[in-house]
PAFIMAR-262036 format. One line per 3 residues: their letters; for each residue y, z, x of C-alpha. Coordinates in nm, 4 decimals, decimal comma, always signed. Layout:
BEGIN
A	Y:Z:X ~ ...
This chain:
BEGIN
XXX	+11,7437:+11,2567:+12,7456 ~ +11,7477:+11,3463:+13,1467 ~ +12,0053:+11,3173:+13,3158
XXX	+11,9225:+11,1933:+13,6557 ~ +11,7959:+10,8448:+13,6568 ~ +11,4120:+10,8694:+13,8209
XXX	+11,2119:+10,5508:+13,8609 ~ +10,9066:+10,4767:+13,9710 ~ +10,6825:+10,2401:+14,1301
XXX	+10,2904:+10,2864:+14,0781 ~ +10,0596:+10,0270:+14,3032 ~ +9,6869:+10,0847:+14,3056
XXX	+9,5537:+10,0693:+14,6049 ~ +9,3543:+9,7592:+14,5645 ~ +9,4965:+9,4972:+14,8131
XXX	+9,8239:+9,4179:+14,9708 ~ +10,1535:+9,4655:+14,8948 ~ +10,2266:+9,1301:+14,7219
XXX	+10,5671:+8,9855:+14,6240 ~ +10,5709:+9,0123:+14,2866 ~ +10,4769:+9,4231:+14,3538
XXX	+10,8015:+9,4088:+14,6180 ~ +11,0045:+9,2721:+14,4320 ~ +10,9380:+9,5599:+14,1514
XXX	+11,0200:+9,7875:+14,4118 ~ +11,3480:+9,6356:+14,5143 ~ +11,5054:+9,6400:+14,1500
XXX	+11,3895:+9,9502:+14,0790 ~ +11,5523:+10,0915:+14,4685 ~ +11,8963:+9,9100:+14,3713
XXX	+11,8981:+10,0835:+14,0115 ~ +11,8056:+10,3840:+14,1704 ~ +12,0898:+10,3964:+14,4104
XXX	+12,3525:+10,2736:+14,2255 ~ +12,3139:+10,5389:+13,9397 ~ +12,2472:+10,8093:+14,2577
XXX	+11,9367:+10,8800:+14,1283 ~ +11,5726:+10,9378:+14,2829 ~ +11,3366:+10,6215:+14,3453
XXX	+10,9290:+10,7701:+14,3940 ~ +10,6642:+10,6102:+14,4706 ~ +10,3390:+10,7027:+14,2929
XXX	+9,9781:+10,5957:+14,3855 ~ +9,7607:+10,5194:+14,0703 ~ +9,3749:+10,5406:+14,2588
XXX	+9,1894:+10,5857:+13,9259 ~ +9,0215:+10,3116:+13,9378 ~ +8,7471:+10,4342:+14,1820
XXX	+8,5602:+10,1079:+14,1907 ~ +8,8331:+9,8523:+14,3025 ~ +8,9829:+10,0968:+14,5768
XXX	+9,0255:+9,9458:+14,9110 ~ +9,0132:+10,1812:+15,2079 ~ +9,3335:+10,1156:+15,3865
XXX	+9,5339:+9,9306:+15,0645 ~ +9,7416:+10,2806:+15,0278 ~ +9,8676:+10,2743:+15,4091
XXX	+9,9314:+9,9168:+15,3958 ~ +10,1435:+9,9229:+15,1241 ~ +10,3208:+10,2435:+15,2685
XXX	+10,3973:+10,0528:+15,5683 ~ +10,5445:+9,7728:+15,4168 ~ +10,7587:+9,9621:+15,2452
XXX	+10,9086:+10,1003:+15,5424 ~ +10,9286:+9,7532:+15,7094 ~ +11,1337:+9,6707:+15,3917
XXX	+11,3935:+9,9349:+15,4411 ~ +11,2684:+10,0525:+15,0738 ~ +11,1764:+10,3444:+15,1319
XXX	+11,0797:+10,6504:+14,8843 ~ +11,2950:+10,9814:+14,7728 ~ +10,9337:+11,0747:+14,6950
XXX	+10,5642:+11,0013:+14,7489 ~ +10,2501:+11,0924:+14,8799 ~ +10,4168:+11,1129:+15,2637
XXX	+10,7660:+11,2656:+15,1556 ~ +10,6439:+11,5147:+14,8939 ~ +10,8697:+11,6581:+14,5993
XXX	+10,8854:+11,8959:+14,3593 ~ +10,6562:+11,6981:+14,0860 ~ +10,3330:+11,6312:+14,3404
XXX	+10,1015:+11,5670:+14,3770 ~ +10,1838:+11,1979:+14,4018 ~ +9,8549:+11,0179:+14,3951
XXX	+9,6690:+11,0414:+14,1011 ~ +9,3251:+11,0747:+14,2226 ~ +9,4792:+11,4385:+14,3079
XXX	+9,6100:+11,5176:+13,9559 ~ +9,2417:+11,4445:+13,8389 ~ +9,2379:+11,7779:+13,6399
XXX	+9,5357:+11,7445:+13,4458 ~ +9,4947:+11,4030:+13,2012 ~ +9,1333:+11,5267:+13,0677
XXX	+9,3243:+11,8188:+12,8316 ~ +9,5927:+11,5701:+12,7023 ~ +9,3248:+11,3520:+12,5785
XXX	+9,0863:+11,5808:+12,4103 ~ +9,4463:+11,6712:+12,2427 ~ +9,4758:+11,3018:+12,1087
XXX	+9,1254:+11,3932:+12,0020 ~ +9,1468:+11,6743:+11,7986 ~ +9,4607:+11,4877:+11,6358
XXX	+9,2514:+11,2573:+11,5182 ~ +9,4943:+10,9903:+11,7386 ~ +9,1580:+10,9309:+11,9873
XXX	+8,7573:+10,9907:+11,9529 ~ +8,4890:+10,9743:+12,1565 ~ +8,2846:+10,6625:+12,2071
XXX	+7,9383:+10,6930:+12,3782 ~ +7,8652:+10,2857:+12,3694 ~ +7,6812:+10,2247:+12,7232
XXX	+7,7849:+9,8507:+12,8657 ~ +7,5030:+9,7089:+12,7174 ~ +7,6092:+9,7759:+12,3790
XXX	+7,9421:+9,6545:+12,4604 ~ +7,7718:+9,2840:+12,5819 ~ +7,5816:+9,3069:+12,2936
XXX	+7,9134:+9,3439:+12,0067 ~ +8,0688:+9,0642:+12,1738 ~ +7,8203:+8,8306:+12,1886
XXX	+7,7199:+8,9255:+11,8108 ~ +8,0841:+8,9289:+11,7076 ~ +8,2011:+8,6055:+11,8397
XXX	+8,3385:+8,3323:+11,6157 ~ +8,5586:+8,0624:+11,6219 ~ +8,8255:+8,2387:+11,4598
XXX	+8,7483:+8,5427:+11,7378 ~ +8,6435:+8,4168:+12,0293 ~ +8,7073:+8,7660:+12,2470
XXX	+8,5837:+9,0219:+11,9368 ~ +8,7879:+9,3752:+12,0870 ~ +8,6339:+9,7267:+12,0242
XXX	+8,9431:+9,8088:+11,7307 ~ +9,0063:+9,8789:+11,4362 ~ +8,7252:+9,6138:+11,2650
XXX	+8,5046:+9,6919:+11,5104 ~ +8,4556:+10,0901:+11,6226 ~ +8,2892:+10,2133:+11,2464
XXX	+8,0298:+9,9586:+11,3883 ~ +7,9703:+10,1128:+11,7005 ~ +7,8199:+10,4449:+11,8457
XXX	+8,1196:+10,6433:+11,8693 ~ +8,2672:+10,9936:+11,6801 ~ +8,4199:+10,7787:+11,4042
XXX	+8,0692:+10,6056:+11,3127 ~ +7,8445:+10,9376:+11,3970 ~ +7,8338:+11,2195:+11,1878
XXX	+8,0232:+11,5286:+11,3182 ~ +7,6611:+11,7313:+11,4037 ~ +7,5812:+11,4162:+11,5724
XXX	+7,8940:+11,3842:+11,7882 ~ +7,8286:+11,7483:+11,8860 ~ +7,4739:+11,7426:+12,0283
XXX	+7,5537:+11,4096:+12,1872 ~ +7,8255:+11,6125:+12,4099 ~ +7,6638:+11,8988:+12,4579
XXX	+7,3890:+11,7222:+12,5856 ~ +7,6339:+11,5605:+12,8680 ~ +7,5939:+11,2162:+12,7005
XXX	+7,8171:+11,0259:+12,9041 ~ +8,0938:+10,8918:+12,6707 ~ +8,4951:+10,7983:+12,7320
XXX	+8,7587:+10,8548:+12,5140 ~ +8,9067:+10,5563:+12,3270 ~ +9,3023:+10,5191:+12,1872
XXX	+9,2834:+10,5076:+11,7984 ~ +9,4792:+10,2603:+11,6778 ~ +9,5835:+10,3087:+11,3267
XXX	+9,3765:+10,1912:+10,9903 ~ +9,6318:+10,0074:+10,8993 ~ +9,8634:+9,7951:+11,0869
XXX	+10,1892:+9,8781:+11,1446 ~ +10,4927:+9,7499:+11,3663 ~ +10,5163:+9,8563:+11,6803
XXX	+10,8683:+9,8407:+11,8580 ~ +11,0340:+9,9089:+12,1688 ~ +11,4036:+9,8268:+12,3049
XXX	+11,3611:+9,6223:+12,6454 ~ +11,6610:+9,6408:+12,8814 ~ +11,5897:+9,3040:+12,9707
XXX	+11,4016:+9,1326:+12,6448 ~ +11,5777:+9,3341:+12,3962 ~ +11,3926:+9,4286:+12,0860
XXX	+11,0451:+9,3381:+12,0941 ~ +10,7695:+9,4325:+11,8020 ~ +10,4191:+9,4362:+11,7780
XXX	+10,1424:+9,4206:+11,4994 ~ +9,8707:+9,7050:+11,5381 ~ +9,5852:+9,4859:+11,3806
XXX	+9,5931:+9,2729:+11,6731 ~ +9,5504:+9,5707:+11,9001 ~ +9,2189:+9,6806:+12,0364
XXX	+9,1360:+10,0722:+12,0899 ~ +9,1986:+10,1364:+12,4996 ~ +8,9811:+10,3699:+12,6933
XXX	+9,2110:+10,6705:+12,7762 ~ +8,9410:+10,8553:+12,9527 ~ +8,6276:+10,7170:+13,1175
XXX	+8,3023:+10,8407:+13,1801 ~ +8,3719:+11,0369:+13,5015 ~ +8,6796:+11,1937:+13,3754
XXX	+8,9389:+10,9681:+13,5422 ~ +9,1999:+10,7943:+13,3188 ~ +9,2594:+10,4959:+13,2799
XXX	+9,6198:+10,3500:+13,3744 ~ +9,7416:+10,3573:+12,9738 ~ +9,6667:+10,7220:+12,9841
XXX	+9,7442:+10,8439:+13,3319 ~ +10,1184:+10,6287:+13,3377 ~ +10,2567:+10,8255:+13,0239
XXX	+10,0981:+11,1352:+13,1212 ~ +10,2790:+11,1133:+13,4815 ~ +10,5712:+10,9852:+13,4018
XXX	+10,6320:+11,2553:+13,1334 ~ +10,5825:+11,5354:+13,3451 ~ +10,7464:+11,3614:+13,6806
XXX	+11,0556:+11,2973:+13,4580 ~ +11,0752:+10,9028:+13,4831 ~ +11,3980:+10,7408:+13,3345
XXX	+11,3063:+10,3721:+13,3443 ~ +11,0136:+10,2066:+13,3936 ~ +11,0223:+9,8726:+13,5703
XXX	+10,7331:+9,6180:+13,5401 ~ +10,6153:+9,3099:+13,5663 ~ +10,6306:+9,1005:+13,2068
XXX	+10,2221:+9,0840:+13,2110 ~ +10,2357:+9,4281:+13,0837 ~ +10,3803:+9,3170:+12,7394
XXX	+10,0683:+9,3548:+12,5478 ~ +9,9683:+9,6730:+12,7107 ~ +10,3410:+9,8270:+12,5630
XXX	+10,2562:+9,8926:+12,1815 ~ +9,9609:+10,1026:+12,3605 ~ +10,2033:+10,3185:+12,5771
XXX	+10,4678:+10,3794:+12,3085 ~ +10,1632:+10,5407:+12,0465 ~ +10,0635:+10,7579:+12,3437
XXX	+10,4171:+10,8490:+12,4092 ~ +10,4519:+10,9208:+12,0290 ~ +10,1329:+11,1296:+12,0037
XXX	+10,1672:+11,3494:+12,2987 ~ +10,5384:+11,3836:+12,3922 ~ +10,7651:+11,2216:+12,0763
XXX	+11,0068:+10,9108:+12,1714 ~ +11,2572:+11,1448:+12,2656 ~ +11,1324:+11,1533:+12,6265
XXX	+11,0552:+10,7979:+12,6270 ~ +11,1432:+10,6165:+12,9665 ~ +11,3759:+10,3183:+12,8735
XXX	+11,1415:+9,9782:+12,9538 ~ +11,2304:+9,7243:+13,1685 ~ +11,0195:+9,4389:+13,1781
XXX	+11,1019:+9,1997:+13,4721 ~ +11,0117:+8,8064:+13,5057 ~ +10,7132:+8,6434:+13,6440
XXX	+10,7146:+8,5511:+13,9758 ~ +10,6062:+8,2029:+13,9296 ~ +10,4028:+7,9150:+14,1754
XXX	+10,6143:+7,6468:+14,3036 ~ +10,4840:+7,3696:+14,0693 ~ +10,5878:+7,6678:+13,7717
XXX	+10,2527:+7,6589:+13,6100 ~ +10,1987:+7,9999:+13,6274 ~ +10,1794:+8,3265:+13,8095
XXX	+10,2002:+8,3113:+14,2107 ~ +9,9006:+8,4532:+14,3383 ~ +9,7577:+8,5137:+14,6982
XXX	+9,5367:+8,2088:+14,6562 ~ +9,8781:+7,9682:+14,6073 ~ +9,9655:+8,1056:+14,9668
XXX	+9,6612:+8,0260:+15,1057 ~ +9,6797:+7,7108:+14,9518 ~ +9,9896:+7,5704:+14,9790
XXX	+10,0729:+7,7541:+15,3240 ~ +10,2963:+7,9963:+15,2759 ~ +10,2517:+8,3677:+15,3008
XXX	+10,3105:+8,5930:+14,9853 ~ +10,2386:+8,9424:+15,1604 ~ +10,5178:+9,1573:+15,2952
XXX	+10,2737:+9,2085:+15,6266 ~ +9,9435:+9,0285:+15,7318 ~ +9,6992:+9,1517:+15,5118
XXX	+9,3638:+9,1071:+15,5577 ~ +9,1260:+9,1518:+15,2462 ~ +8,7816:+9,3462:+15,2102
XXX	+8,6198:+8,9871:+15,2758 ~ +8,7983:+8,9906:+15,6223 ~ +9,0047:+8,6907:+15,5197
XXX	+9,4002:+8,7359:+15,6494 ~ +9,6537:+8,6541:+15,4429 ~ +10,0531:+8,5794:+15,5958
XXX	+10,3416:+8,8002:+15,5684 ~ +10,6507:+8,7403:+15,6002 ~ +10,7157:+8,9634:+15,8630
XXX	+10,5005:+8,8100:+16,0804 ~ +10,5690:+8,4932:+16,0150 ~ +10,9325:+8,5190:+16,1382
XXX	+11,1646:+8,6527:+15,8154 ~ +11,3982:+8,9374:+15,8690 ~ +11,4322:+9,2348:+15,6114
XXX	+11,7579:+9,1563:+15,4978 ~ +11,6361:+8,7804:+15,4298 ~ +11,2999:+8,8924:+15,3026
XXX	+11,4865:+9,1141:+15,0527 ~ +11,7841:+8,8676:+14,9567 ~ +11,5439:+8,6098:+14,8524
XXX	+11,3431:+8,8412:+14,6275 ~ +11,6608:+8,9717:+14,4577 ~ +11,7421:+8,6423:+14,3594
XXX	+11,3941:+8,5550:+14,2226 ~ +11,4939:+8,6644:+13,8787 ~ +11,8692:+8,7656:+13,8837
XXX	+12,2142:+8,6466:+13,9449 ~ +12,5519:+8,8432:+14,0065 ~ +12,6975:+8,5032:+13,7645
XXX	+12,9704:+8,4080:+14,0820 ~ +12,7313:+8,1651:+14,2380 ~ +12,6741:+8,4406:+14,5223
XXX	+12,3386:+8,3994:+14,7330 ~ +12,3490:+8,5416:+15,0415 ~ +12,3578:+8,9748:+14,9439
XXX	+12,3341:+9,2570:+15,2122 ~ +12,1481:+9,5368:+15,0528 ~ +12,4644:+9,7356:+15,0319
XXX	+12,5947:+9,4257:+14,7783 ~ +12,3472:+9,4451:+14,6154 ~ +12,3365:+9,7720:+14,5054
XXX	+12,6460:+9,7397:+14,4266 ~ +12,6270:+9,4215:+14,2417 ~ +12,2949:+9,4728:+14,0622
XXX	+12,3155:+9,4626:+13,6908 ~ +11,9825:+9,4694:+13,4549 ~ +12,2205:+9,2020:+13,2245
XXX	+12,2028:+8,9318:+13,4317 ~ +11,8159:+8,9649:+13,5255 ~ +11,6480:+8,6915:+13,3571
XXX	+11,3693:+8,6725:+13,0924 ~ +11,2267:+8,3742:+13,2000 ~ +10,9723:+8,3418:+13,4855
XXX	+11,1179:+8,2743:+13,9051 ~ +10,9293:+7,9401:+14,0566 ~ +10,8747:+8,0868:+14,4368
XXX	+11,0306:+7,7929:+14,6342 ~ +10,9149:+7,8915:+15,0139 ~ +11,1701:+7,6084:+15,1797
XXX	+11,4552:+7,7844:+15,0346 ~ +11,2310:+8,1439:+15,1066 ~ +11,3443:+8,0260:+15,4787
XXX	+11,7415:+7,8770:+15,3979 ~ +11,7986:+8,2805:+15,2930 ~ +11,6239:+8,3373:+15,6762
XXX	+11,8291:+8,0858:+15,8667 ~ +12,0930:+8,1905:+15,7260 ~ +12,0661:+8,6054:+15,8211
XXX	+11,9855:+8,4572:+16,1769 ~ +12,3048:+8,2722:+16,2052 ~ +12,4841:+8,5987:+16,0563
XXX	+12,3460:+8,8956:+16,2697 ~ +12,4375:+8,9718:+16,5789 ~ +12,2379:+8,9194:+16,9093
XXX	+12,1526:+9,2763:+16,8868 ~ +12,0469:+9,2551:+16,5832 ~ +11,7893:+8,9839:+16,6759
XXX	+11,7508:+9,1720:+17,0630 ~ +11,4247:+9,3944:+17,0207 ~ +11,1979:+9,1441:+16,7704
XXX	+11,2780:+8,8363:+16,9508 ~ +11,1882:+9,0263:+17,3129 ~ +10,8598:+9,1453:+17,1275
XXX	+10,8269:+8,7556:+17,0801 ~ +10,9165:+8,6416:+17,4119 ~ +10,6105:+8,9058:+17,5198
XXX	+10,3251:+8,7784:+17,2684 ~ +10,4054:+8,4761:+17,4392 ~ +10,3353:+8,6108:+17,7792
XXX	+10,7422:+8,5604:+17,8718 ~ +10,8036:+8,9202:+17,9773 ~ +11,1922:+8,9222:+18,0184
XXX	+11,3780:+9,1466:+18,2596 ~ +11,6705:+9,0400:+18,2432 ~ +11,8103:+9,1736:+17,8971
XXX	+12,1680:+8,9928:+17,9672 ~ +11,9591:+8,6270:+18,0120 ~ +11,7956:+8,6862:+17,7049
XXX	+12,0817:+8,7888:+17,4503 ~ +12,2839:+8,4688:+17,6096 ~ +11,9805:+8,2456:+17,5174
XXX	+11,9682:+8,4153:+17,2047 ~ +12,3343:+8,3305:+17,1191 ~ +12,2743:+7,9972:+17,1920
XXX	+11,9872:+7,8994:+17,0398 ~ +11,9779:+8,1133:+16,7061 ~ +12,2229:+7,8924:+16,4824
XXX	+11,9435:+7,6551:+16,4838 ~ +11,6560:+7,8590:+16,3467 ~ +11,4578:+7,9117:+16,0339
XXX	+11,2407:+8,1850:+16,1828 ~ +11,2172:+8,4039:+16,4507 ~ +10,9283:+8,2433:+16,6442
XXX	+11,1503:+7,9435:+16,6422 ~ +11,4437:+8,1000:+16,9095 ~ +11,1111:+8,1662:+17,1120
XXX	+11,0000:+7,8046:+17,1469 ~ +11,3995:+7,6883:+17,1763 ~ +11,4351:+7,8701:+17,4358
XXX	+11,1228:+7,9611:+17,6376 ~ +11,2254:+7,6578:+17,8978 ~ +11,4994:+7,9091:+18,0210
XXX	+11,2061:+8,1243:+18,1373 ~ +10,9065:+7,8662:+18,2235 ~ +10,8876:+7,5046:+18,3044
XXX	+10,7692:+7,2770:+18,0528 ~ +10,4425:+7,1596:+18,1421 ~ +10,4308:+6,7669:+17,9526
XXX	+10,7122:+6,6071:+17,8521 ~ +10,7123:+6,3725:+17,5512 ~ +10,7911:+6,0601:+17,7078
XXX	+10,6584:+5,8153:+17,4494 ~ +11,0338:+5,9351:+17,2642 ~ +11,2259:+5,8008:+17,5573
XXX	+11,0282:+5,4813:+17,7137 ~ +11,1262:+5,2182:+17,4381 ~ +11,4714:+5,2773:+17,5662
XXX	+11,4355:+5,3413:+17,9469 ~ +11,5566:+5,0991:+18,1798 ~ +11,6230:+5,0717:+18,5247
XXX	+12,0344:+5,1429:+18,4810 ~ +11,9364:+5,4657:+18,3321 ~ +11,6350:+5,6023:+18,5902
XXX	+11,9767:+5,5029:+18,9464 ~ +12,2014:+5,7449:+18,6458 ~ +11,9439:+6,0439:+18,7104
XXX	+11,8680:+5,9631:+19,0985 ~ +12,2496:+5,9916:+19,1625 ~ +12,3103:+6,2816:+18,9008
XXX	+12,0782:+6,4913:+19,0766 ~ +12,2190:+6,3940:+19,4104 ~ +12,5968:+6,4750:+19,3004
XXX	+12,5604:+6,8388:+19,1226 ~ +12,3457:+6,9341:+19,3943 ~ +12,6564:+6,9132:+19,6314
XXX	+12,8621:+7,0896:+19,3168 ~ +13,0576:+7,3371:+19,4488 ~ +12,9641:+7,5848:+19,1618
XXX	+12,7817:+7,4993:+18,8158 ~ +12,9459:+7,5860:+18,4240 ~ +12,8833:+7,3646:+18,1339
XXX	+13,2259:+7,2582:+18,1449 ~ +13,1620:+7,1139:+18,4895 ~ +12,8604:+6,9889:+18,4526
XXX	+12,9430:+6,7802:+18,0958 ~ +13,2918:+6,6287:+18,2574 ~ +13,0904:+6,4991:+18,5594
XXX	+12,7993:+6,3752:+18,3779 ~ +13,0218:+6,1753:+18,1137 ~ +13,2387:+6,0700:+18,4157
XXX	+12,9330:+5,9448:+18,5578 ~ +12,8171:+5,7504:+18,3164 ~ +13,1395:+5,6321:+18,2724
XXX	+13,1801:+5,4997:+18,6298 ~ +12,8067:+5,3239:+18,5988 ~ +12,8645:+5,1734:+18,2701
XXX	+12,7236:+5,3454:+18,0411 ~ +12,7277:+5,5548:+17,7237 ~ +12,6943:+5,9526:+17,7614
XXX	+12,5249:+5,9706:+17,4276 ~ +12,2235:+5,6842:+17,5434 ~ +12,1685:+5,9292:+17,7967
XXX	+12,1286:+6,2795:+17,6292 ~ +11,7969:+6,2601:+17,4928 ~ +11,6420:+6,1404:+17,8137
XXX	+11,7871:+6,4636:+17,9806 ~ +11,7041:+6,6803:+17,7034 ~ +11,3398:+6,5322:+17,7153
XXX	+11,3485:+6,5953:+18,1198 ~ +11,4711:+7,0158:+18,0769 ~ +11,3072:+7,0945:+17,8008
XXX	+10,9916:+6,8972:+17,7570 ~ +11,0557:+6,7348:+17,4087 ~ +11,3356:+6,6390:+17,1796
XXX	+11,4328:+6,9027:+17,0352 ~ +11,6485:+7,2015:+17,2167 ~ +11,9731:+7,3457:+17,1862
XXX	+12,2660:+7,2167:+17,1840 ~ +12,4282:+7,0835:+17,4795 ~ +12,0706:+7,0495:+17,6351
């Protein structure tokens, strides 16, 4: 076994960089540091067909808006590169003309039409979705069915062709030891014979995972629980090529699930139900922009709490984490097996509550950015951390502090009226006239002043200070809500 723990996360670079993929990233970043190990991050681009110009970038950038970033990658380099394997092209095609020649693989030359054609002629009640396996492959065009002269001519003659896994002729159990699940065991007869290799030489992701996590020296591999049934598939290749003894240890992590529970959150739920599920914007080869929750107002340390706890527990009742906690607190034992429902209201109860804790520094430079998307260009740094301070205790996001306290920088231009007019009277409008006439004399202004003459005021005139408040809060600030004191 290796000593140094090495894990690894492997997006292809076929859309954003959603939750579920971050949150992969963050467990396998804490277990990383808290065993002083290396965390890399490895770009799987053989799938030609579903690559999206500009996925790759995106998903490096969000990791660095994350504050997860790699030991080693495509941009830092390392001493088991290349890192994307559209650039290690040349070295899966020998390992699986090895499975070959161990009889563990064979070459299937089945063009797609073929492949409609089994399935449609195969289909039953009993197998609705017939798989090219074990039952199937002596009944198809492949180096199994053909005769060896056959097989031959067919490849010298460049007949395109990919290599398929062989599963064995009869079944057998298939286990693995899950950090998380525990045992689990599988039954080969159920399991169809992958493609390892397709027709243009690139591998396919059963092939091209072993291979590079073999010879990059991966420890653990964390992954999403949908990769169950692909397992048995991995563990034969691992067993074929290398032998179990350099067999990553498997960690298969929980579902992230929709709020309802009914199954896996997906891009669509955000668009749907209104929340993002991106790190950053992302906007889709159809042009259609999907929310992140950067730009929608969540800070990193939020962000990353609430992901932590979508699926794990230290057992104390704990919630709020820095990242520091948690890699000290992180413990594979207490991740759950069950799916996480995504619940976006408490998504933004981790966020209010990382405003309220960070300092006005903290919050400074993103909430000045803010301030100038919103055409509020602030030179006075000192003004803005003060309004900051005041106003941050009562926000869920950052665009939030903006529109609490923009009315320190611009007059409101309406006022919602229709919340004070049921209760206006005449007593209240000779309150305001003479207000306005007394702190105008003031000889200096400070909250304290101003709240001991205005509640001495309405004191004097008959009246209650706290009939009075939302009437003045309506008249600085435009509407009802503002903060406090206002």
């Amino acid at each position: 076994m290796r000593s140094e723990v090495r894990v690894r996360y492997a997006p292809s670079p076929t859309g954003g960089l959603h939750i579920g993929g971050v949150r992969t990233v963050l467990y396998n970043f804490l277990f990383a540091r808290q065993h002083a190990g290396r965390f890399i991050l490895r770009i799987e681009d053989t799938d030609q067909s579903r690559f999206v110009p500009g996925a790759e970038e995106f998903i490096k950038d969000s990791l660095r808006w994350c504050g997860l970033e790699p030991d080693e990658g495509p941009t830092q380099g390392g001493p088991f590169g290349p890192y994307r394997q559209s650039d290690r092209k040349a070295i899966y095609g020998p390992y699986a003309e090895q499975l070959v020649r161990a009889d563990r693989a064979y070459y299937a030359f089945d063009r797609p039409l073929e492949l409609e054609t089994m399935r449609a002629r195969y289909k039953s009640e009993e197998d609705p979705n017939p798989q090219y396996d074990r039952k199937i492959r002596m009944k198809m065009r492949n180096s199994l069915s053909l005769t060896l002269e056959e097989t031959e001519r067919l490849l010298e003659d460049g007949t395109p062709h990919v290599i398929r896994l062989k599963m064995p002729e009869e079944n057998i159990a298939v286990s693995l030891d899950d950090l998380i699940r525990g045992r689990i065991e599988f039954q080969t007869e159920n399991l169809d014979d992958k493609v390892l290799l397709k027709a243009d030489g690139m591998p396919t992701y059963h092939l091209a995972a072993v291979i590079d996590d073999y010879l990059m020296d991966i420890t653990h591999v964390f992954r999403g629980e949908e990769w169950l049934p692909s397992a048995p598939a991995h563990v034969l290749i691992w067993r074929y090529l290398f032998g179990e003894e350099f067999m990553p240890q498997w960690v298969h992590m929980p579902l992230i699930l929709k709020p309802d529970g009914n199954g896996k959150l997906s891009k669509r739920d955000g668009g749907r139900l209104g929340f993002p599920v991106f790190a950053m914007d992302w906007t889709d080869p159809n042009g259609e922009t999907h929310q992140g929750f950067k730009e929608i107002g969540f800070l990193q340390e939020a962000f990353l709490n609430m992901l932590a706890m979508l699926g794990w527990n230290d057992g104390t009742g704990q919630e709020i984490f820095s990242l520091d906690e948690l890699i000290a607190k992180f413990s594979l034992e207490r991740v759950h097996t069950s799916g996480a429902k995504f619940d976006y209201e408490k998504a933004k109860w981790f966020n209010h509550e990382w405003i309220k804790r960070s300092s006005v520094e903290r919050l400074y430079g993103p909430v000045r950015d803010l301030f100038g998307q919103k055409g509020l260009v602030q030179d006075d740094p000192e003004k803005l951390r003060a309004v900051i301070a005041l106003v941050k205790d009562r926000c869920s996001l950052l665009p939030e502090i903006v529109e609490q306290g923009r009315f320190f920088f611009e007059a409101p231009t309406s006022w919602d009226l229709d919340s004070i007019r049921p209760k206006w009277n005449e007593m209240k409008f000779r309150f305001f006239q003479e207000w306005v006439d007394r702190i105008e004399d003031g000889p200096h202004w400070s909250a304290t002043w101003l709240e001991e003459r205005f509640k001495m005021q309405a004191l004097e005139q008959g009246l209650k200070a706290g009939d009075l408040q939302l009437p003045l809060r309506v008249m600085l600030v435009g509407e009802k809500k503002g903060p406090p004191g206002v």
